[in-house]
MDTraj code that builds the backbone (N, CA, C; nanometers):
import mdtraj as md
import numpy as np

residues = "UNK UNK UNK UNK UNK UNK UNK UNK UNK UNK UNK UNK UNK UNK UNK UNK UNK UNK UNK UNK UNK UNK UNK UNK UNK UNK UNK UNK UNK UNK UNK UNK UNK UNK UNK UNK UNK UNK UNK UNK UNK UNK UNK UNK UNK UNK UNK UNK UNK UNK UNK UNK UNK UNK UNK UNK UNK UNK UNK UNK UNK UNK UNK UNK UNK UNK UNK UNK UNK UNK UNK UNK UNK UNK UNK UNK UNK UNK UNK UNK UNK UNK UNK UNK UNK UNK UNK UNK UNK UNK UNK UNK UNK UNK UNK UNK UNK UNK UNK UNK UNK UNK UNK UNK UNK UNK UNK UNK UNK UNK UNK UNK UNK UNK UNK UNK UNK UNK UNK UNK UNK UNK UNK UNK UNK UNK UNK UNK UNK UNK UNK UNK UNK UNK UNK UNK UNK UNK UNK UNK UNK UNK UNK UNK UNK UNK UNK UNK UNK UNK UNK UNK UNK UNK UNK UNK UNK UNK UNK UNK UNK UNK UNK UNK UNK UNK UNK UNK UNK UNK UNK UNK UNK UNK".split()
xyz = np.array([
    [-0.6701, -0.8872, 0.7052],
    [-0.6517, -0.9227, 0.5662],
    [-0.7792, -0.9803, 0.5070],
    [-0.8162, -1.0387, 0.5765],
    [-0.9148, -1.1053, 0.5316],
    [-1.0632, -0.9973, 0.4689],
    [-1.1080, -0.8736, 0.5895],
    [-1.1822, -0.7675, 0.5312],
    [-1.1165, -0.7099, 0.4110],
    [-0.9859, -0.6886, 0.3686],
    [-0.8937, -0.6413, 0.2752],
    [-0.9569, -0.7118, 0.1466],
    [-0.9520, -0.8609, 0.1553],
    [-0.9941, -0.9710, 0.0376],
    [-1.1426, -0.9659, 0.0152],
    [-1.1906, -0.9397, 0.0960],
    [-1.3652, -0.9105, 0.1157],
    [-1.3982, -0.7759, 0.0301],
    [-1.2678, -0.7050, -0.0069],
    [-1.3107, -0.5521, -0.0848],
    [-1.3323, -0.4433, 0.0473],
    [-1.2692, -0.4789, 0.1631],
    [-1.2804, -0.3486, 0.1979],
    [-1.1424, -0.2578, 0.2060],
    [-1.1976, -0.1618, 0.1348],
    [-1.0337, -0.0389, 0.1165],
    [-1.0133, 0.0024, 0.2097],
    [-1.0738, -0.0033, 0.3036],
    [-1.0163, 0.1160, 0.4605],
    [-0.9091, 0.0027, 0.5106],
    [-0.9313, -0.1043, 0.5086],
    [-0.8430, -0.2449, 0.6061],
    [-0.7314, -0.2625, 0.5409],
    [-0.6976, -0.1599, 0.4162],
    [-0.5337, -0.2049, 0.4237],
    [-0.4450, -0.0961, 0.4547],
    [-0.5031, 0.0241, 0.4798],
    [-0.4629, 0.0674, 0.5942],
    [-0.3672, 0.0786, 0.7025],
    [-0.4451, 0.0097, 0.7909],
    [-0.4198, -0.0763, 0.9097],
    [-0.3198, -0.1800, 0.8859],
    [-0.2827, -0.2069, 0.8224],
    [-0.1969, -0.3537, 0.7939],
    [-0.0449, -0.2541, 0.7210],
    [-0.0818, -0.1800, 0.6359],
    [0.0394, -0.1225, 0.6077],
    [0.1045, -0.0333, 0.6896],
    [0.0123, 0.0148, 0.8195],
    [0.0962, 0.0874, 0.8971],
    [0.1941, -0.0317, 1.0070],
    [0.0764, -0.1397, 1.0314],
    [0.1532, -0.1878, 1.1274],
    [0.2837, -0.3052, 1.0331],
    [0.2655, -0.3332, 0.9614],
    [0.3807, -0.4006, 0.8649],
    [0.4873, -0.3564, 0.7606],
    [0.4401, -0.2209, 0.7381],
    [0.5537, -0.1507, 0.6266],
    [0.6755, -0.1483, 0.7063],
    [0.7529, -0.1467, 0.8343],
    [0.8591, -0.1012, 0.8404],
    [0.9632, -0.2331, 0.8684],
    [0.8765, -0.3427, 0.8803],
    [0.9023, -0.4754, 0.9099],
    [0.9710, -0.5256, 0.7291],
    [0.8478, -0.4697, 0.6150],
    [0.8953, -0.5039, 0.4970],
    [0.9574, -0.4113, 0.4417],
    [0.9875, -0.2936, 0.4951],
    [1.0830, -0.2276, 0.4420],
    [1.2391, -0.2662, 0.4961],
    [1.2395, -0.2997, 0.6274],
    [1.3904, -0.3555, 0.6833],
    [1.4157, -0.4673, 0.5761],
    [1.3387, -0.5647, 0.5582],
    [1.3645, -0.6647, 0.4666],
    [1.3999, -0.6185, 0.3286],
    [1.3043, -0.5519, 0.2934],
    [1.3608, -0.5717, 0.1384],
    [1.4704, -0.4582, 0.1591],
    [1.5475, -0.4024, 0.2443],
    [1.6580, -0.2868, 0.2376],
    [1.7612, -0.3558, 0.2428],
    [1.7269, -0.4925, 0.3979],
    [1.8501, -0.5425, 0.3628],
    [1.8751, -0.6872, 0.2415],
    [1.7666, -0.7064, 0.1806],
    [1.7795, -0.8166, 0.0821],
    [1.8277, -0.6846, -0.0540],
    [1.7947, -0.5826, -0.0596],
    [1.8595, -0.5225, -0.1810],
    [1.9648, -0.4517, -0.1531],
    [1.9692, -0.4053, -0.0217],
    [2.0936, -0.3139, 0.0029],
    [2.0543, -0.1823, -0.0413],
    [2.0069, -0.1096, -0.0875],
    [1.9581, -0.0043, -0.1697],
    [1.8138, 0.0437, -0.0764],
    [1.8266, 0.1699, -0.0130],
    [1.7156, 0.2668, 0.0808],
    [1.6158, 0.2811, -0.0416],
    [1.6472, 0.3248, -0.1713],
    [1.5429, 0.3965, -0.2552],
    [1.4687, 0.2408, -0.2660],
    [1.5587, 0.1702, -0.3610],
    [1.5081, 0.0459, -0.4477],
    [1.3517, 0.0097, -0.2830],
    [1.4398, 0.0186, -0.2029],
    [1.3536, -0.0829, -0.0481],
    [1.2601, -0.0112, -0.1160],
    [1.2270, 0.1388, -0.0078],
    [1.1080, 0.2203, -0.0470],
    [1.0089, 0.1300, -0.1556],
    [1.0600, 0.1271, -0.3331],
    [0.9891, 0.0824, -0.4312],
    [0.9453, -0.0345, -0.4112],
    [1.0400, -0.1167, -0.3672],
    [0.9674, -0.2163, -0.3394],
    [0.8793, -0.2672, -0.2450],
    [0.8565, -0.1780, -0.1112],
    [0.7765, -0.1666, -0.0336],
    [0.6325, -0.1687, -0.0814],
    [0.6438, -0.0159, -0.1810],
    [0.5003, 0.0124, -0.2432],
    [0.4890, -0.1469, -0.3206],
    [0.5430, -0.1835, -0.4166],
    [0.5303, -0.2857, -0.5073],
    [0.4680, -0.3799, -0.3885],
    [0.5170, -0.4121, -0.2924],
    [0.4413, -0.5277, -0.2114],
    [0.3045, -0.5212, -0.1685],
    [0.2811, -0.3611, -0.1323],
    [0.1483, -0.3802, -0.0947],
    [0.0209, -0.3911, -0.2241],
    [0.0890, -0.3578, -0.3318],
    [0.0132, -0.3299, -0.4610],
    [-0.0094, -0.4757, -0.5022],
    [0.0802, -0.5640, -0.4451],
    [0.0710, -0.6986, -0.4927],
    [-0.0453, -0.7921, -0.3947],
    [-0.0145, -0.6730, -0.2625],
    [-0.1550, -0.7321, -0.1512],
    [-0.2456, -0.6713, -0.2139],
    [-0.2825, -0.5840, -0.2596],
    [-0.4118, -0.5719, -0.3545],
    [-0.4516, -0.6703, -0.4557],
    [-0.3496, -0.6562, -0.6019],
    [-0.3969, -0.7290, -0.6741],
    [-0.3833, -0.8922, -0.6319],
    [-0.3548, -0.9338, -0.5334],
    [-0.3596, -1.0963, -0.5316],
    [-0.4635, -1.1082, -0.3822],
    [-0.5156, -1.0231, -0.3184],
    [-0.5852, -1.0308, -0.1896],
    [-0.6917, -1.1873, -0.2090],
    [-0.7017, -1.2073, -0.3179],
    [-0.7931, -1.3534, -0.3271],
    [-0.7102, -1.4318, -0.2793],
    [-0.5962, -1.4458, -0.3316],
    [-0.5002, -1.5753, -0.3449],
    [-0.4607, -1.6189, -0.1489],
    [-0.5069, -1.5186, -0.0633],
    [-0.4889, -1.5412, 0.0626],
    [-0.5739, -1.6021, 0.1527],
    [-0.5524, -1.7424, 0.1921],
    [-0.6678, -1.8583, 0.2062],
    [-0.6724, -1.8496, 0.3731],
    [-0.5435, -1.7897, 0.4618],
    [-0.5647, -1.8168, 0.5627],
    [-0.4608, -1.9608, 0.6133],
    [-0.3999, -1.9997, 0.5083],
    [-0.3193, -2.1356, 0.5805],
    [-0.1888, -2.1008, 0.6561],
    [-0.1362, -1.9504, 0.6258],
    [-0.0233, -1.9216, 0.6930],
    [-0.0859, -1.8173, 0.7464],
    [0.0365, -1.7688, 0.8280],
    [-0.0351, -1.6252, 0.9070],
    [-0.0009, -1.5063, 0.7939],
    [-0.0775, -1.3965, 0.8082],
    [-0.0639, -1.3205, 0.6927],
    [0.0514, -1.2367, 0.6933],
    [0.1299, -1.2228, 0.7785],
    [0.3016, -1.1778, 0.8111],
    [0.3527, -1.3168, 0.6772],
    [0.3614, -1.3975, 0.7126],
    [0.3970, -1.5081, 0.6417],
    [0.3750, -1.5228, 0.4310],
    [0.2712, -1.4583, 0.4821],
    [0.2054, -1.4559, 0.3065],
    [0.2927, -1.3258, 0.2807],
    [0.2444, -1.2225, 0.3568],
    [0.3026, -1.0599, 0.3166],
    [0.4794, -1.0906, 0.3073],
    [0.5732, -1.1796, 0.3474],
    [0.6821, -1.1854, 0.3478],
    [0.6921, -1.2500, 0.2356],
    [0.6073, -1.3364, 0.1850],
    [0.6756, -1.4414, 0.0554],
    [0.6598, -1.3090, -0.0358],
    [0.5681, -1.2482, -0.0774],
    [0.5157, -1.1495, -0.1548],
    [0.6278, -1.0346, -0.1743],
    [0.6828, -1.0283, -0.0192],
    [0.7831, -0.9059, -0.0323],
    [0.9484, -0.9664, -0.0829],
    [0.9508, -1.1631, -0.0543],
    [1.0643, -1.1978, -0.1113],
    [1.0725, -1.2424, -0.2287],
    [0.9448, -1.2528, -0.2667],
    [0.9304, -1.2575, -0.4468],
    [0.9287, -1.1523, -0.5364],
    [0.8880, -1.0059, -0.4398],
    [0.9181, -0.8831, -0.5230],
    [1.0743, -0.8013, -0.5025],
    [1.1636, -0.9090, -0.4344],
    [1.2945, -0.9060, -0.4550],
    [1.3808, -0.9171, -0.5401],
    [1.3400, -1.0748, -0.5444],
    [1.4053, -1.1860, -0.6353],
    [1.3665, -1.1209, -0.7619],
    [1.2409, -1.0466, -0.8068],
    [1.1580, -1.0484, -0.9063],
    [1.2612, -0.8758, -0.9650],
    [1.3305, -0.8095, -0.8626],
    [1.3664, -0.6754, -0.8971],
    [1.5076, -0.6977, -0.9203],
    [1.5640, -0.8197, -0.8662],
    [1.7177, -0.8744, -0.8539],
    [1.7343, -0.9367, -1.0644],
    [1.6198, -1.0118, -1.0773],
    [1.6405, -1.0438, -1.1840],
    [1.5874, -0.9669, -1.2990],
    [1.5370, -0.8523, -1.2681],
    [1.5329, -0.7151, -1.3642],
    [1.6343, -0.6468, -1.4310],
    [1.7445, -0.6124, -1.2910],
    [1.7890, -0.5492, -1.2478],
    [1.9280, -0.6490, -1.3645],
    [1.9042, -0.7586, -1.3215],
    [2.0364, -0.8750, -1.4048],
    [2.0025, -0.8507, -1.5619],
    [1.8565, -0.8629, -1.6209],
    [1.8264, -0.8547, -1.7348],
    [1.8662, -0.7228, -1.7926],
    [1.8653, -0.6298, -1.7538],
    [1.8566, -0.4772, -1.7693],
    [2.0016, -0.4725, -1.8239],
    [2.0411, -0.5365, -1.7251],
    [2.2365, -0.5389, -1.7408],
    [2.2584, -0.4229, -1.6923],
    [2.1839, -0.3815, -1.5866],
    [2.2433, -0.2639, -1.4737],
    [2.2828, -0.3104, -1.3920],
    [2.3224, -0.2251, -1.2463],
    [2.4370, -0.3104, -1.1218],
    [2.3592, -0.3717, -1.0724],
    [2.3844, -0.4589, -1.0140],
    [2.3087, -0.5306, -0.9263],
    [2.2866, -0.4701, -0.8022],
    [2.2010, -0.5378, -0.7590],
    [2.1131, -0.4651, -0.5975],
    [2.2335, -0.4729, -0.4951],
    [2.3085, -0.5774, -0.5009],
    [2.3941, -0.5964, -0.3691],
    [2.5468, -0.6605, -0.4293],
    [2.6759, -0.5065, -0.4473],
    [2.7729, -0.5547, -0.4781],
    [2.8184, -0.6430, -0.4098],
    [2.9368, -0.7373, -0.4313],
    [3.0012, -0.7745, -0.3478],
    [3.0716, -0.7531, -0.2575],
    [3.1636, -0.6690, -0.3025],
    [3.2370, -0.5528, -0.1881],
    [3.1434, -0.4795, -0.1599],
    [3.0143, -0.4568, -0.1283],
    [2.9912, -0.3339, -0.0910],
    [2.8998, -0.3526, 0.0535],
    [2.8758, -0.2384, 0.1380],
    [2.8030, -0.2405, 0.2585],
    [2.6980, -0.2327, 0.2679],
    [2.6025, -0.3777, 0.3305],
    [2.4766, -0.3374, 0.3099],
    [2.4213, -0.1934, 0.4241],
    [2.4044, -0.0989, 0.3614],
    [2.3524, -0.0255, 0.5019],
    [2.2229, -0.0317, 0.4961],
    [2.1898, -0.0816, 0.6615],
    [2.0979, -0.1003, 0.6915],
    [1.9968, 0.0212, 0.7197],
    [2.0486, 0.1441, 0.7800],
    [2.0204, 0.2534, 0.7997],
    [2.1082, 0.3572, 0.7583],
    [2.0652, 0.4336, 0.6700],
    [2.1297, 0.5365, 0.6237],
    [2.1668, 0.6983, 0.7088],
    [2.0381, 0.6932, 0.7857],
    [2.1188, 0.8103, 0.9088],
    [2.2286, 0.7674, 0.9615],
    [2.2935, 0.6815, 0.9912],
    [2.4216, 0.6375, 1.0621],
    [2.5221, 0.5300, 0.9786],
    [2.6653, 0.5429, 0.9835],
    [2.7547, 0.4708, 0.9400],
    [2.7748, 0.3586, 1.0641],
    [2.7489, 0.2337, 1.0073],
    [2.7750, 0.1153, 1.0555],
    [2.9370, 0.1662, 1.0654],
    [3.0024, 0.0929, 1.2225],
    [3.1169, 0.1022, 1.2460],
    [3.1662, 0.0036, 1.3249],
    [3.3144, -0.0268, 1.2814],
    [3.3131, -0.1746, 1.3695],
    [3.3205, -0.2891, 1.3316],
    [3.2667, -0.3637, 1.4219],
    [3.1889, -0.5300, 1.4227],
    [3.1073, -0.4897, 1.3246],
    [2.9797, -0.4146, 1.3431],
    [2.9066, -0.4324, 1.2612],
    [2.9033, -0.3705, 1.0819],
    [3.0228, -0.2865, 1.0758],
    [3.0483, -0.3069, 0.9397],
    [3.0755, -0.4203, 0.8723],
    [3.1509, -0.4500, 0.9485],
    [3.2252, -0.5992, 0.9108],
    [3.1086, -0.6883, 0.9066],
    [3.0400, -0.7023, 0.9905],
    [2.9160, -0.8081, 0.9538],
    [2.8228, -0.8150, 0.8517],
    [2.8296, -0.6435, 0.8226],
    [2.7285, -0.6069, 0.7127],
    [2.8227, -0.6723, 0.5703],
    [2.9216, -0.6012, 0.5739],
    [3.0290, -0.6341, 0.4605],
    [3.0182, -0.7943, 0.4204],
    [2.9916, -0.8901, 0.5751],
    [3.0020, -1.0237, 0.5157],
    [2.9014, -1.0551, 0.4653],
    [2.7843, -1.0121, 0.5956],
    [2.6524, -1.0530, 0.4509],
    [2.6158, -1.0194, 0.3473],
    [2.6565, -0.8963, 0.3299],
    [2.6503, -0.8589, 0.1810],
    [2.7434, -0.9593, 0.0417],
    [2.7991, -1.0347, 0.1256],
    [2.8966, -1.1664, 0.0222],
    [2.8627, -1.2933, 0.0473],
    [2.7747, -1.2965, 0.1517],
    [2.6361, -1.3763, 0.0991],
    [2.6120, -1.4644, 0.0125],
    [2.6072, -1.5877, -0.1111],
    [2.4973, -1.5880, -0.1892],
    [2.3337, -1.5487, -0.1440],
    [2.2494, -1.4991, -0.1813],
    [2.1124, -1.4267, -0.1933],
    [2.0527, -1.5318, -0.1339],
    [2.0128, -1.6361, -0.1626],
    [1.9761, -1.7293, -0.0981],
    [1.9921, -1.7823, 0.0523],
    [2.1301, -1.7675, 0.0620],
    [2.1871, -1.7160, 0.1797],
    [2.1341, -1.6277, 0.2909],
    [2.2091, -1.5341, 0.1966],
    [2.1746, -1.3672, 0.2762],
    [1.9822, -1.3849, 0.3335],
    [1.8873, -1.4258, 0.2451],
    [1.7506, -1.4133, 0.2424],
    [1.7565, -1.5003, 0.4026],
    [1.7536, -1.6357, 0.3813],
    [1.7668, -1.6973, 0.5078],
    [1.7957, -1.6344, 0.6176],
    [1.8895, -1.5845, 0.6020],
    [1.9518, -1.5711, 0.7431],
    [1.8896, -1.4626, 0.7950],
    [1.8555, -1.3661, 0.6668],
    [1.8263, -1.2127, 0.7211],
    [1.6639, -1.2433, 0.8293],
    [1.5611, -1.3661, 0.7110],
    [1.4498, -1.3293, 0.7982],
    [1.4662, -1.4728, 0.9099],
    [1.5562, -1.4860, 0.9620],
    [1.5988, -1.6164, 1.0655],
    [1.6379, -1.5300, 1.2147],
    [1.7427, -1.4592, 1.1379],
    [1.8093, -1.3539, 1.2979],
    [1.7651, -1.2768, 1.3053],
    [1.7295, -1.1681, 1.2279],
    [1.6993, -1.0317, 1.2064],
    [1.4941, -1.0219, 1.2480],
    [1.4796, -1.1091, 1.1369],
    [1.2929, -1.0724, 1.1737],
    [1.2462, -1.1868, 1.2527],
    [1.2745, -1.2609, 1.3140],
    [1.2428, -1.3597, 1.3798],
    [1.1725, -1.4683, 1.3856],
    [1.1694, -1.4877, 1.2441],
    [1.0679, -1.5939, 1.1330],
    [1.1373, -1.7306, 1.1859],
    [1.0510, -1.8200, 1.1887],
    [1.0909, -1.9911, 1.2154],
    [1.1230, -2.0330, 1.0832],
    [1.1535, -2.1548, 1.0771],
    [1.2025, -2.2211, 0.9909],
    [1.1022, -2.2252, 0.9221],
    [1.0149, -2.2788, 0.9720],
    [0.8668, -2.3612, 0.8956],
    [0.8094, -2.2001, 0.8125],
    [0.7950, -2.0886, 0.8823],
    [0.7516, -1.9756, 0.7920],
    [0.8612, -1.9465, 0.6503],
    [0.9938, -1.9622, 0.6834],
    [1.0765, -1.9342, 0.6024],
    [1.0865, -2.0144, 0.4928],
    [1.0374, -2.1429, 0.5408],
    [1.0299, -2.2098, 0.4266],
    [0.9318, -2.2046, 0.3034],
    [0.8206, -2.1955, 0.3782],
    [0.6751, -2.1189, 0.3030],
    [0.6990, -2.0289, 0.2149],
    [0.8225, -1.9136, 0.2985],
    [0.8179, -1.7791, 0.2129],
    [0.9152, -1.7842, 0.0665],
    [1.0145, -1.9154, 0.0974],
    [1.1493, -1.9399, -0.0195],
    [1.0953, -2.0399, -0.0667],
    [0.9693, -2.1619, -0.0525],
    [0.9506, -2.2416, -0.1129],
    [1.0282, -2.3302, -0.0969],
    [1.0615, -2.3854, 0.0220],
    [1.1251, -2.5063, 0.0036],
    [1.0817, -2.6087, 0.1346],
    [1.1509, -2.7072, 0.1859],
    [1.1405, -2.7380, 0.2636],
    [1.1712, -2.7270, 0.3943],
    [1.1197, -2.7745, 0.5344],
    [1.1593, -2.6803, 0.6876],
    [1.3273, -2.6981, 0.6996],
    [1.3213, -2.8610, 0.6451],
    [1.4712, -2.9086, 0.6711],
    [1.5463, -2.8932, 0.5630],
    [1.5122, -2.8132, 0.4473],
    [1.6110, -2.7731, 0.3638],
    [1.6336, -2.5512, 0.4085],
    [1.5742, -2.5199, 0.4628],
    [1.5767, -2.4008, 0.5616],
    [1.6813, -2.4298, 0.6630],
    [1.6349, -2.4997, 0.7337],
    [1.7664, -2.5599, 0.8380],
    [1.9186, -2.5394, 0.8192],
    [1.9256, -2.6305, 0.6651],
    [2.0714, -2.6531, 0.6231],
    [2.0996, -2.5146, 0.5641],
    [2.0183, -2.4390, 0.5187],
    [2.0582, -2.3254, 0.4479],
    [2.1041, -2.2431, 0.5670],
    [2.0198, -2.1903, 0.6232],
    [2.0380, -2.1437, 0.7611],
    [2.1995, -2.2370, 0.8334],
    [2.1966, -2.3459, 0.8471],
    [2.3336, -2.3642, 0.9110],
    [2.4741, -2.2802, 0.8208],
    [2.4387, -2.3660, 0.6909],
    [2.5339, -2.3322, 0.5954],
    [2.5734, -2.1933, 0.5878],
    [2.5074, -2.0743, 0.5931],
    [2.5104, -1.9678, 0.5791],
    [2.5462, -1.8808, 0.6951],
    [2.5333, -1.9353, 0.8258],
    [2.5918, -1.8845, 0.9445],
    [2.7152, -1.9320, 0.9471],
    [2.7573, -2.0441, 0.9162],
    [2.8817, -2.0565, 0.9084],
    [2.9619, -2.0019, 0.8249],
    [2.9371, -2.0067, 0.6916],
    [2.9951, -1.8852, 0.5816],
    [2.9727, -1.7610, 0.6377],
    [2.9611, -1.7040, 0.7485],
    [2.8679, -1.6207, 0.7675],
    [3.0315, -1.5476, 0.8820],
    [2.9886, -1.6484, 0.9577],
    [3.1253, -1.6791, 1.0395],
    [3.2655, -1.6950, 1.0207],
    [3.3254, -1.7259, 0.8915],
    [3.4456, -1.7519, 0.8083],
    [3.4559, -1.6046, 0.7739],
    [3.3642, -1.6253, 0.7326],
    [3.3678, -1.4360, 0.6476],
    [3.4039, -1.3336, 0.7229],
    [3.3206, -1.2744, 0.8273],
    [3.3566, -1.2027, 0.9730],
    [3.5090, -1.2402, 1.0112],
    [3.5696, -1.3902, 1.0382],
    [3.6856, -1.3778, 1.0814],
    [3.8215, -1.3068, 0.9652],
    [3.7549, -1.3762, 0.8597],
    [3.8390, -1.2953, 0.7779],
    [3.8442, -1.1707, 0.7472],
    [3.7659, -1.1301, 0.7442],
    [3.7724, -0.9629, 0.7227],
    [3.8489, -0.8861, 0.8291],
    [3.8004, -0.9715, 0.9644],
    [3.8569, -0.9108, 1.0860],
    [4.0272, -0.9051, 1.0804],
    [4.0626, -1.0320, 0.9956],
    [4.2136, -1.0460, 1.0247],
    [4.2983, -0.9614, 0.9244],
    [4.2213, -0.8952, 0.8073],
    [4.2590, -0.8118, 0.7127],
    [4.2859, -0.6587, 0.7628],
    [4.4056, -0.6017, 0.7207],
    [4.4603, -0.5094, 0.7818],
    [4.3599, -0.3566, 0.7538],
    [4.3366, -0.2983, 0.8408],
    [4.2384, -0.1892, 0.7963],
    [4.2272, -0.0808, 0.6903],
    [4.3789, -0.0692, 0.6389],
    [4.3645, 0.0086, 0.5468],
    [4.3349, -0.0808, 0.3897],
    [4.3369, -0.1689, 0.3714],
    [4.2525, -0.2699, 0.2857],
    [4.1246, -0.1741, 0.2460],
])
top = md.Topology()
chain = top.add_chain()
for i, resn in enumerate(residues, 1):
    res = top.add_residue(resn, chain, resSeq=i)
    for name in ("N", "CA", "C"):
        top.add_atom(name, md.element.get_by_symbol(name[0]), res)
traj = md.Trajectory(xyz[None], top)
């Protein structure tokens, strides 16, 4: 990143091969939507262009590239609200994570709960279990504090957990 901020064009490259599929899982499952991800994929790295100054080196650059990709979320979530089109992630609806295959199971059901989520929520948890981000990065990337990450993160596995049992106890043709 750092040759990237220096003006060299060949070095981002290298960074988008080895990080696009990391920020594409993310923003697919923070929007729920394969196309929207895609767009917002490109949108992230366009944003590692135009802001490549603003990267000082105090986090690791996974860390910077994630706030970037959860601000060009939030930033498409509240477009998307202004527009007064659907939103990125119904409530009833399934986040699919991968579109070659139908989630079945447990893991519909899991998808189904996080997708009912609040966003704030869902964001936590997704880069907590899923991408394997610490607290202290996650907090960096949502802006808040390690120990207000924590509680979100508790709070949200447990809603997380209520949710799953309930769905489970709901009769299948529901």
């Amino acid at each position: 990143m750092l040759r990237v901020a220096a003006g060299d064009g060949e070095a981002l490259g290298p960074l988008f091969d080895r990080h696009h599929t990391s920020i594409y899982t993310l923003c697919t499952r923070l929007s729920g939507d394969d196309q929207t991800a895609n767009d917002l994929v490109q949108e992230v790295f366009l944003r590692v262009l135009r802001f490549k100054e603003s990267f000082r080196g105090e986090s690791s650059f996974r860390t910077w590239l994630y706030r970037i990709a959860h601000n060009a979320c939030i930033d498409e979530q509240r477009r998307m609200r202004s527009s007064r089109e659907e939103p990125l992630v119904e409530p009833d609806s399934v986040v699919a994570l991968d579109e070659r295959r139908e989630p079945s199971g447990r893991e519909a059901t899991l998808d189904l709960a996080l997708s009912r989520l609040a966003p704030d929520a869902r964001d936590v948890l997704v880069m907590s279990c899923c991408d394997g981000l610490t607290h202290r990065q996650i907090a960096t990337i949502v802006g808040a504090t390690e120990g207000a990450v924590r509680v979100r993160a508790h709070r949200a596995l447990r809603r997380l957990r209520t949710l799953v049992q309930e769905l489970e106890e709901q009769p299948n043709d529901v």
